[in-house]
C-alpha positions as CSV (number, residue, x, y, z in Angstrom):
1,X,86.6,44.8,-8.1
2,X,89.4,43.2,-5.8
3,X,91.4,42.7,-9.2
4,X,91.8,46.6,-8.9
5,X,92.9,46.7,-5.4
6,X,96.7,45.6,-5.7
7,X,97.3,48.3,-8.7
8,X,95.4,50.8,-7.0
9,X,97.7,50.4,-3.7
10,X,100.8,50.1,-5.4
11,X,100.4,53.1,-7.9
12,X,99.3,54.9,-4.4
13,X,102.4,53.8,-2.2
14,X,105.2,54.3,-4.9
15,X,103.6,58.3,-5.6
16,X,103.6,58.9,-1.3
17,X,107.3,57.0,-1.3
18,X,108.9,58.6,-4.4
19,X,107.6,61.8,-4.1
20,X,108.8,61.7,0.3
21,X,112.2,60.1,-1.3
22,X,113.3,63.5,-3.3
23,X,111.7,65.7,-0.9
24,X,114.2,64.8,1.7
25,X,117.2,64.4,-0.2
26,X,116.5,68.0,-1.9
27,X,116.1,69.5,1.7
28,X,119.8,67.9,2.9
29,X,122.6,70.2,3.0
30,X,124.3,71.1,-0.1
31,X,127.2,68.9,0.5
32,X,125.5,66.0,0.1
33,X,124.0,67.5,-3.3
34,X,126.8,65.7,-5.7
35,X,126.5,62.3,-3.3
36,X,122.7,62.3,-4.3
37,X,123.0,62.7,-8.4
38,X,125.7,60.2,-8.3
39,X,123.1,57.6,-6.5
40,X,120.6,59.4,-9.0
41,X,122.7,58.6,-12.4
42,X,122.9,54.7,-11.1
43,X,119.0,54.8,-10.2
44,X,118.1,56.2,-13.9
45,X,120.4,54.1,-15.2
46,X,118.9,50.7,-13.7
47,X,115.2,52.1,-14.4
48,X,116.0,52.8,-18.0
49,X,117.3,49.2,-18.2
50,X,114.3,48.0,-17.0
51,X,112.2,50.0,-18.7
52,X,113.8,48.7,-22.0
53,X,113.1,45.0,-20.6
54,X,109.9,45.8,-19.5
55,X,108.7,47.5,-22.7
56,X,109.3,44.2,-24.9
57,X,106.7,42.0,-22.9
58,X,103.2,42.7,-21.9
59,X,102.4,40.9,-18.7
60,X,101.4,41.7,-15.1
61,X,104.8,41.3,-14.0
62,X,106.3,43.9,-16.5
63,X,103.5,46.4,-16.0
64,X,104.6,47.1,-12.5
65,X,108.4,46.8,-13.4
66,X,107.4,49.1,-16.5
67,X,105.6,51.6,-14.1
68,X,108.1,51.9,-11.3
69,X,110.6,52.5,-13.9
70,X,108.6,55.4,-15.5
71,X,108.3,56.8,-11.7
72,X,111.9,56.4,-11.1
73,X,112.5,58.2,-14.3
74,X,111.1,60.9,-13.4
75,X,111.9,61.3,-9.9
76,X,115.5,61.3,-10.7
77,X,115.0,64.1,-13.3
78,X,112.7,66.5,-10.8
79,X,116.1,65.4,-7.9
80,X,118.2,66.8,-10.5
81,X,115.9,69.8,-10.6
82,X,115.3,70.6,-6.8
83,X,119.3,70.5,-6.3
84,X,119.8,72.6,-8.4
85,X,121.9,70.1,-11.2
86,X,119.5,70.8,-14.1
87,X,117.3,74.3,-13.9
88,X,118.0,77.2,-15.8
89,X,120.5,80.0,-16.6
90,X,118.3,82.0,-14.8
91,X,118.7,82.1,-11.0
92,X,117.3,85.3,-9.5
93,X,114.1,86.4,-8.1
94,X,111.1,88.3,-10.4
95,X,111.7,91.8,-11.1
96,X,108.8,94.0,-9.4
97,X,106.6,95.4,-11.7
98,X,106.7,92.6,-14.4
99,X,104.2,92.4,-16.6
100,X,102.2,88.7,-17.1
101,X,103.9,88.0,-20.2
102,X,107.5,88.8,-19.5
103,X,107.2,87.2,-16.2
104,X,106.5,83.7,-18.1
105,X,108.5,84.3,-20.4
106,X,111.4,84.8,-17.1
107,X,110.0,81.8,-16.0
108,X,110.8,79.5,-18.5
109,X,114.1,80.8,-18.2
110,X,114.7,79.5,-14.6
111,X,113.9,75.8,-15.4
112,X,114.8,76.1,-19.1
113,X,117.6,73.3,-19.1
114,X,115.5,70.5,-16.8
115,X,112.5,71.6,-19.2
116,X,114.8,70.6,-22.1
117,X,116.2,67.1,-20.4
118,X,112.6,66.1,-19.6
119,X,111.5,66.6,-23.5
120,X,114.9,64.4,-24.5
121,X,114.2,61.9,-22.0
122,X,110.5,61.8,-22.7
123,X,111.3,61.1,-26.6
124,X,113.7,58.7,-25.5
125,X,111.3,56.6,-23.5
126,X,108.8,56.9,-26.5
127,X,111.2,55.8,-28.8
128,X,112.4,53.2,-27.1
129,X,108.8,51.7,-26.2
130,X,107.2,52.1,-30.2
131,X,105.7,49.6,-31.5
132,X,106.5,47.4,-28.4
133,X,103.7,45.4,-26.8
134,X,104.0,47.2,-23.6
135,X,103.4,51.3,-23.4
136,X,102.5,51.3,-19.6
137,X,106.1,53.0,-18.9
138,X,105.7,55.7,-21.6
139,X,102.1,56.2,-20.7
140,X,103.1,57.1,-17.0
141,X,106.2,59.3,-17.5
142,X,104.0,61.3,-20.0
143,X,101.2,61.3,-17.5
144,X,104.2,63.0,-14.7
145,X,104.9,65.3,-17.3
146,X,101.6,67.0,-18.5
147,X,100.3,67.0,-15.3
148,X,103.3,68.7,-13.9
149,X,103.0,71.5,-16.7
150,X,99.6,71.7,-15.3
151,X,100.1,72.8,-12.0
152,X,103.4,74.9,-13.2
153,X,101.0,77.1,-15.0
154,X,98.1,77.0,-12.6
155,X,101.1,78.3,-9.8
156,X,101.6,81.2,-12.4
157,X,98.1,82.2,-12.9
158,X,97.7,82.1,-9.6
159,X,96.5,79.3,-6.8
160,X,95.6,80.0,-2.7
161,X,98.0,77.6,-1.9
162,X,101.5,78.4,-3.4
163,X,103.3,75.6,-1.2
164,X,106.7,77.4,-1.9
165,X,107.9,76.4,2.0
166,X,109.4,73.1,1.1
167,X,111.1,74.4,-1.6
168,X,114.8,74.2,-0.8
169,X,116.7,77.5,0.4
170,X,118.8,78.0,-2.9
171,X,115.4,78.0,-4.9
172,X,113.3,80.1,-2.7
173,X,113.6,82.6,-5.7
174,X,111.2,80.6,-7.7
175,X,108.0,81.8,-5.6
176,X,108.3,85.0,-7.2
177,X,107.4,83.9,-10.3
178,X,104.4,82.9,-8.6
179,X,101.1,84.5,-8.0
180,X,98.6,83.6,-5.3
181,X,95.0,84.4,-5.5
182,X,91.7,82.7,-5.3
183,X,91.2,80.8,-9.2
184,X,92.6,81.6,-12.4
185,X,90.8,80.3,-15.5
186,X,93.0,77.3,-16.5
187,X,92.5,75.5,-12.9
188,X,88.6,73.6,-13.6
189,X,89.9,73.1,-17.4
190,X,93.2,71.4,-16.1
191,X,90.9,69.3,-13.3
192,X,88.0,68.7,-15.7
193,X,90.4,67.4,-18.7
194,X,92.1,65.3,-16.6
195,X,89.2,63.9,-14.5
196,X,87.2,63.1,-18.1
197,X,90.7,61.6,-19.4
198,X,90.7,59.0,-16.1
199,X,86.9,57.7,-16.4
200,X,88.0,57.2,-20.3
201,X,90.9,55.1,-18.6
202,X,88.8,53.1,-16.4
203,X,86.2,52.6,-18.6
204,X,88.9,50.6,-20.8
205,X,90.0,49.0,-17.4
206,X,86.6,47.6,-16.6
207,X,85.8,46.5,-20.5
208,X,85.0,43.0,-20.3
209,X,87.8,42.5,-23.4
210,X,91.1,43.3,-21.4
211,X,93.4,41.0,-20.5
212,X,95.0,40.8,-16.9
213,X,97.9,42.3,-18.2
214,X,95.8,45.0,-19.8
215,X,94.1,46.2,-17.0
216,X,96.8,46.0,-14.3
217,X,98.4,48.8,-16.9
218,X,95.7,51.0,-17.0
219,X,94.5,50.9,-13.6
220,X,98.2,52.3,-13.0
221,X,98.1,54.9,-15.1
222,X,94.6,55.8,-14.3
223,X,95.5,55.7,-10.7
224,X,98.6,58.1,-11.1
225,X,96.0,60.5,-13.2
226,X,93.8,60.6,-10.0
227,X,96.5,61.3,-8.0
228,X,97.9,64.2,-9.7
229,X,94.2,65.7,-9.9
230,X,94.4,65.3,-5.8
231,X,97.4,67.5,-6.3
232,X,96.0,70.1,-7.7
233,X,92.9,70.5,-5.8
234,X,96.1,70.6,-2.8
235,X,96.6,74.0,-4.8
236,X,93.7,75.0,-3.9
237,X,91.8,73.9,-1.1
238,X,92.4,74.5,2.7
239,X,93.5,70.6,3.2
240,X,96.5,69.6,5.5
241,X,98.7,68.0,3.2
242,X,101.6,68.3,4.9
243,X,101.0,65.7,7.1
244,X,101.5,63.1,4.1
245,X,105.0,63.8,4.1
246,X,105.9,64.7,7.4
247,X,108.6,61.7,7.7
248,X,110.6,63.4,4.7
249,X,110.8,67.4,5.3
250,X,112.7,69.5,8.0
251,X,110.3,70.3,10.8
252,X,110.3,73.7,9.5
253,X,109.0,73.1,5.9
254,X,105.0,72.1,5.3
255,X,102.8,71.7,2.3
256,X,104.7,69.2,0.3
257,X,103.9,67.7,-3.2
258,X,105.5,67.2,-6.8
């Protein structure tokens, strides 16, 4: 079991880091805003570089590179969302009175273009990894991506713990589209799909089969899972979280996570 240990720790560290990494830059002042998509744009470049590398060669080495790209990715593309680069054409609070449909459907509308840039650069990491030996860079930024859906629509139905305080000012407008309340319906499918989906992961980490390689990759992935399942039960349960990223938010701002 100490094979798992490294993977585990490092899929563990880069989520805490990345994830403290945009919170603070999104909660500098605006100036710095342009300063901190330029460093973004040379970031995404790099990690799509290595991802490319990375996806032609399945070995330890390249499963880590191949991860922290697929992080890097995506942190880059939720930076460009929580400055306010790529959202949507709408940027004004919830009209009062709205009913459930028209208030998704006003939703979409306020993250409509970084919805659209995640999608192109999903399919662009997909195409570029097909039929390459190594999908552990895919596999992650598609793992970011459905799990973030996830807990975007379980914050619309409706969660106890809204965590719209570290949001930055300019998007405070967003927790209107919100709706806080006990459970909604969606929550224990989201959590049990994705909790059955990481034993299925694990199972094919521990077969006696893999390779090194092999299960280095999906000990990452399956890690990453369990880590966004930890976020949503942060939705949801009376659990301190802000002290995980205490270093990265104004003193002010509390509850922090993707």
């Amino acid at each position: 079991m100490s094979d798992f240990g490294f993977p585990i720790l490092f899929a563990l560290g880069l989520w805490w880091f990345s994830t403290g990494v945009v919170l603070y830059v999104d909660n500098l002042p605006g100036r710095t805003f342009r300063w901190t998509m330029l460093g973004g744009v040379a970031v995404l470049a790099i990690a799509i570089f290595g991802f490319v590398v990375s996806s032609a060669s399945m070995s330890v080495a390249m499963n880590y590179v191949a991860f922290t790209c697929g992080v890097i990715v995506w942190g880059v593309l939720e930076m460009s969302y929580f400055t306010g680069y790529a959202i949507g054409p709408r940027k004004i609070a919830c009209p009062e009175k709205c009913s459930q449909w028209q208030r998704f459907r006003l939703a979409i509308m306020t993250s409509l273009y970084h919805e659209l840039a995640i999608m192109v650069t999903g399919l662009l990491l997909v195409i570029i990894s097909w039929d390459e030996p190594n999908q552990v860079g895919a596999w992650t930024f598609i793992v970011l991506w459905l799990m973030r859906w996830s807990a975007k629509l379980n914050l619309f139905f409706g969660v106890p713990n809204l965590n719209e305080d570290w949001l930055p000012e300019p998007l405070r407008y967003l927790k209107t589209y919100m709706k806080k309340r006990g459970m909604n319906l969606l929550f224990p499918i989201s959590v049990t799909t994705a909790t059955v989906i990481v034993v299925l992961i694990v199972l094919k980490a521990t077969a006696l089969q893999v390779t090194d390689a092999e299960m280095v990759g999906y000990t990452l992935v399956a890690t990453l899972l369990a880590l966004a399942i930890l976020e949503h039960w942060f939705l949801v349960l009376p659990i301190p979280d802000e002290a995980l990223w205490h270093w990265a938010l104004p003193t002010k701002q509390s509850n922090p996570h993707r």
